[in-house]
MDAnalysis code that builds the backbone (N, CA, C; Angstrom):
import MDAnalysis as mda
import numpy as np

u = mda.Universe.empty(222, n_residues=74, atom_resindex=np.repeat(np.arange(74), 3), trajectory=True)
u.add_TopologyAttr("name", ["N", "CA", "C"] * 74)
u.add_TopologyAttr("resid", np.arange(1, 75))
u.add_TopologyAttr("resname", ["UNK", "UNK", "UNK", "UNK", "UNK", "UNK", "UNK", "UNK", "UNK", "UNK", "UNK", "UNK", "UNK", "UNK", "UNK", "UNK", "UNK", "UNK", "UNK", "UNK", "UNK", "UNK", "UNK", "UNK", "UNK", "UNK", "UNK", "UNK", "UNK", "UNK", "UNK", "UNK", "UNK", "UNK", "UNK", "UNK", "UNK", "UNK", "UNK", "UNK", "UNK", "UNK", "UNK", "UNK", "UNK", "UNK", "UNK", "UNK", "UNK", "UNK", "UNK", "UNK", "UNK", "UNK", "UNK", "UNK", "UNK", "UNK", "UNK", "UNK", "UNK", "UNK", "UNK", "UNK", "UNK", "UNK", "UNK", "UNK", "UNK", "UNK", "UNK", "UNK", "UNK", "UNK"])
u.atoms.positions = np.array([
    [-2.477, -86.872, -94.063],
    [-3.208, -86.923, -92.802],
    [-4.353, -85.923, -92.881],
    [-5.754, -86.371, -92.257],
    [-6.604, -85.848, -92.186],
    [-6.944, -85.335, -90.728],
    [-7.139, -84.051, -90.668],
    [-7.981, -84.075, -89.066],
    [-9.074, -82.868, -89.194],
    [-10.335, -83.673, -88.601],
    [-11.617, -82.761, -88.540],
    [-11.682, -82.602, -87.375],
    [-12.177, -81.322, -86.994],
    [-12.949, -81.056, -85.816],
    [-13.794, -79.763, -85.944],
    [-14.647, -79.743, -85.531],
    [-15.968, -78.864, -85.264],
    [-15.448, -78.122, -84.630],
    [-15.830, -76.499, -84.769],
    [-15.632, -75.395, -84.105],
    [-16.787, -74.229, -84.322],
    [-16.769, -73.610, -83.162],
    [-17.728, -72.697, -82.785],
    [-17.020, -71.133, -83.427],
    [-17.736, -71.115, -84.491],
    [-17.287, -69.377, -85.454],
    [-17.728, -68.111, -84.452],
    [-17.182, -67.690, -83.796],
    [-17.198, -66.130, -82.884],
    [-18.017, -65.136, -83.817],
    [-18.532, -64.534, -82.742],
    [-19.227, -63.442, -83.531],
    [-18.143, -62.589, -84.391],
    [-17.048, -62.435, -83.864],
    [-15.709, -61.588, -84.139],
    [-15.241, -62.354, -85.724],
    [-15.992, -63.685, -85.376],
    [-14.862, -64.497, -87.031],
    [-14.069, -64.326, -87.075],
    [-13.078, -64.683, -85.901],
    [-11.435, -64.739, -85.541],
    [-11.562, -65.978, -85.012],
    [-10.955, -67.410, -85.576],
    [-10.223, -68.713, -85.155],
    [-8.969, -68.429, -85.025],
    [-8.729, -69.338, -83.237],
    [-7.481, -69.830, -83.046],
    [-7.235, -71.024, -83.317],
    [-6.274, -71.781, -84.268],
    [-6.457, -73.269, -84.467],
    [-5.169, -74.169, -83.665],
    [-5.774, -75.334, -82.857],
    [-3.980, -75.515, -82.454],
    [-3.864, -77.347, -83.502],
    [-2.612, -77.147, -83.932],
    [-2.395, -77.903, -84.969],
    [-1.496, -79.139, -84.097],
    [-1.640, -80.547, -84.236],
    [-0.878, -81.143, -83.367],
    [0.850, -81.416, -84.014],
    [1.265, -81.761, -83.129],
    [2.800, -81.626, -83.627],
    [3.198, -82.208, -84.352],
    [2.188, -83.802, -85.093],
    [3.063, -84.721, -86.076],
    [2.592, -84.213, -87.383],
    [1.351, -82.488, -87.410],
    [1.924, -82.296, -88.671],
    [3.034, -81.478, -88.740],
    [3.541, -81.652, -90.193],
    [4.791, -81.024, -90.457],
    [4.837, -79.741, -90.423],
    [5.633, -78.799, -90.144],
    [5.338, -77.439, -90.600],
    [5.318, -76.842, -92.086],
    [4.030, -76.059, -92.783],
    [4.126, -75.811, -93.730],
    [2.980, -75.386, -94.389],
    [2.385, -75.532, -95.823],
    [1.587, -75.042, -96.307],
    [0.136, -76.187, -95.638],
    [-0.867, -75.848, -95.669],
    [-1.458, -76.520, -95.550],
    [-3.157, -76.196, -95.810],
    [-4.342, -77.035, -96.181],
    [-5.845, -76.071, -97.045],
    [-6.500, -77.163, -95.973],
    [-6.959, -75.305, -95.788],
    [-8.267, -75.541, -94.823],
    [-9.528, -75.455, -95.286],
    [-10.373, -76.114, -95.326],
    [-11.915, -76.277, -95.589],
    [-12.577, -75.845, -94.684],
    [-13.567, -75.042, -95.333],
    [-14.727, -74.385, -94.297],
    [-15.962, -75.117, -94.532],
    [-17.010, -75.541, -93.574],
    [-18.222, -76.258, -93.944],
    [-19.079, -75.658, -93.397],
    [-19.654, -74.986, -93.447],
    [-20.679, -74.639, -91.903],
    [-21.740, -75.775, -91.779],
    [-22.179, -75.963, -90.622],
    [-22.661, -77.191, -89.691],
    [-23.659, -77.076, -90.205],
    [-24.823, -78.068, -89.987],
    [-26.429, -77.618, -90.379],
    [-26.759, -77.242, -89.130],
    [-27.754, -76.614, -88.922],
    [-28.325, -75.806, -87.930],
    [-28.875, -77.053, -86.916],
    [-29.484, -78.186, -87.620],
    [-30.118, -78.887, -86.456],
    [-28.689, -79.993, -85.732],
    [-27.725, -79.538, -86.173],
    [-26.671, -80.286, -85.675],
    [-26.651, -81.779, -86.536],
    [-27.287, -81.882, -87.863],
    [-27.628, -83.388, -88.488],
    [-26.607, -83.532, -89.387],
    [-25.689, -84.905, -89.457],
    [-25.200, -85.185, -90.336],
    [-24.135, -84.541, -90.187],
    [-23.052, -85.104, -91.283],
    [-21.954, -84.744, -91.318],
    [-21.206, -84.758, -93.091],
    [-20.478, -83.572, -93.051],
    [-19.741, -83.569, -94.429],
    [-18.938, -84.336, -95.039],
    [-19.388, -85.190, -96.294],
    [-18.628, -86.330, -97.290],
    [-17.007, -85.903, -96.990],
    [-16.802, -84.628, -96.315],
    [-15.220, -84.311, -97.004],
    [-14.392, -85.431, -95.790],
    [-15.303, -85.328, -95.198],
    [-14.526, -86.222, -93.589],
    [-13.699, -87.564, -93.941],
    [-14.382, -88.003, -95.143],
    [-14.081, -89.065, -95.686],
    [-12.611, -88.940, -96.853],
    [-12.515, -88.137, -97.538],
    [-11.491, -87.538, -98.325],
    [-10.050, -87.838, -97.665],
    [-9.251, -88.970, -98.578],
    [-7.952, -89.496, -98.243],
    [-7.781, -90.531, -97.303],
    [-8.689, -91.190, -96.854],
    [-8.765, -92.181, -95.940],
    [-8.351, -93.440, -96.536],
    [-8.054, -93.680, -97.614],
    [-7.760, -95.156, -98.188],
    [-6.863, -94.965, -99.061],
    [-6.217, -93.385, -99.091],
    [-4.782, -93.534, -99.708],
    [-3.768, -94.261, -99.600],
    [-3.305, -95.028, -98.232],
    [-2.357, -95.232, -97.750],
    [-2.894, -97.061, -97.826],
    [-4.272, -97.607, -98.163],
    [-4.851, -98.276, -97.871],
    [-4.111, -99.584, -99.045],
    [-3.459, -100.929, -98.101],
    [-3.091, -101.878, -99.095],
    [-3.681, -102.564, -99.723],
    [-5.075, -102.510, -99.661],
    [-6.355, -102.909, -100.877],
    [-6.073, -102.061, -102.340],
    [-6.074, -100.892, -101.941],
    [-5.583, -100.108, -103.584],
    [-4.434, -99.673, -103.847],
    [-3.352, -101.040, -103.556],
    [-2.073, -100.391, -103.963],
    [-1.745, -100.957, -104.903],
    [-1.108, -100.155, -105.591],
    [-0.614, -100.976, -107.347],
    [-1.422, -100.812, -108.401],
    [-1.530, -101.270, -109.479],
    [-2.391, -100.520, -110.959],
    [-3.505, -100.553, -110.022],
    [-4.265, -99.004, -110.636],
    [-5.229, -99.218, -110.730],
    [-6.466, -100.144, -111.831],
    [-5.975, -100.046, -112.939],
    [-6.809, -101.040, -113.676],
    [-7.128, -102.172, -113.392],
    [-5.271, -103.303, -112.859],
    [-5.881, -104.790, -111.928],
    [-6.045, -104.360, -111.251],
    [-6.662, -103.599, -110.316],
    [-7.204, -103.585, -109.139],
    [-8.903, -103.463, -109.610],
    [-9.112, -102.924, -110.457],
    [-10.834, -103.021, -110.889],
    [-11.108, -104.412, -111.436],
    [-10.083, -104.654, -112.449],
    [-9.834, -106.041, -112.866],
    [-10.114, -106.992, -112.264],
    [-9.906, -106.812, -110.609],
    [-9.810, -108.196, -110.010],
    [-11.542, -108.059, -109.195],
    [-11.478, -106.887, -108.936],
    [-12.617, -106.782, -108.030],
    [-13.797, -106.965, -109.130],
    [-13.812, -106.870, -110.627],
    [-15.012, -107.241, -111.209],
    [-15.034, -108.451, -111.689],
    [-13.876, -109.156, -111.891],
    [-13.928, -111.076, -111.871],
    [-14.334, -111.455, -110.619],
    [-14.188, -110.588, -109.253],
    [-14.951, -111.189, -108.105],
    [-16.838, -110.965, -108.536],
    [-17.112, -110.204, -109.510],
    [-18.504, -110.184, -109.144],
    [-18.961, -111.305, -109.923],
    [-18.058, -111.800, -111.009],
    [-18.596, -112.830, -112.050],
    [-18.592, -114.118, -111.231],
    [-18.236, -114.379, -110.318],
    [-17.719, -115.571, -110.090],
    [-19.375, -116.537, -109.426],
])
């Protein structure tokens, strides 16, 4: 499970984070990004693990390239 959210860094650089309850308790890596200044765009990481769970890429990976590059021949 992934969860982003934007937060405002205190002059102090003390975060309180509240974590929701269906994660598990335990180790867990936090990424720091800082924002761009004009508020533009957003970080590739947002995207990171989103199609793990995804039943398009389940099973070899090789037939799975396999099939998707006989789709381009066709």
């Amino acid at each position: 499970m992934t969860i982003e959210q934007t937060v405002e860094i205190p002059a102090s650089h003390r975060l309180t984070i509240e974590v929701p309850r269906e994660i598990p308790a335990g180790k867990a890596l936090l990424i720091f990004t800082p924002a761009k200044a004009d508020g533009g765009g957003k970080p590739v990481s947002r995207h990171f693990g989103r199609l793990k769970n995804s039943k398009a890429f389940a099973g070899d990976p090789m037939e799975i390239q396999r099939r998707m590059r006989a789709e381009w021949n066709d």
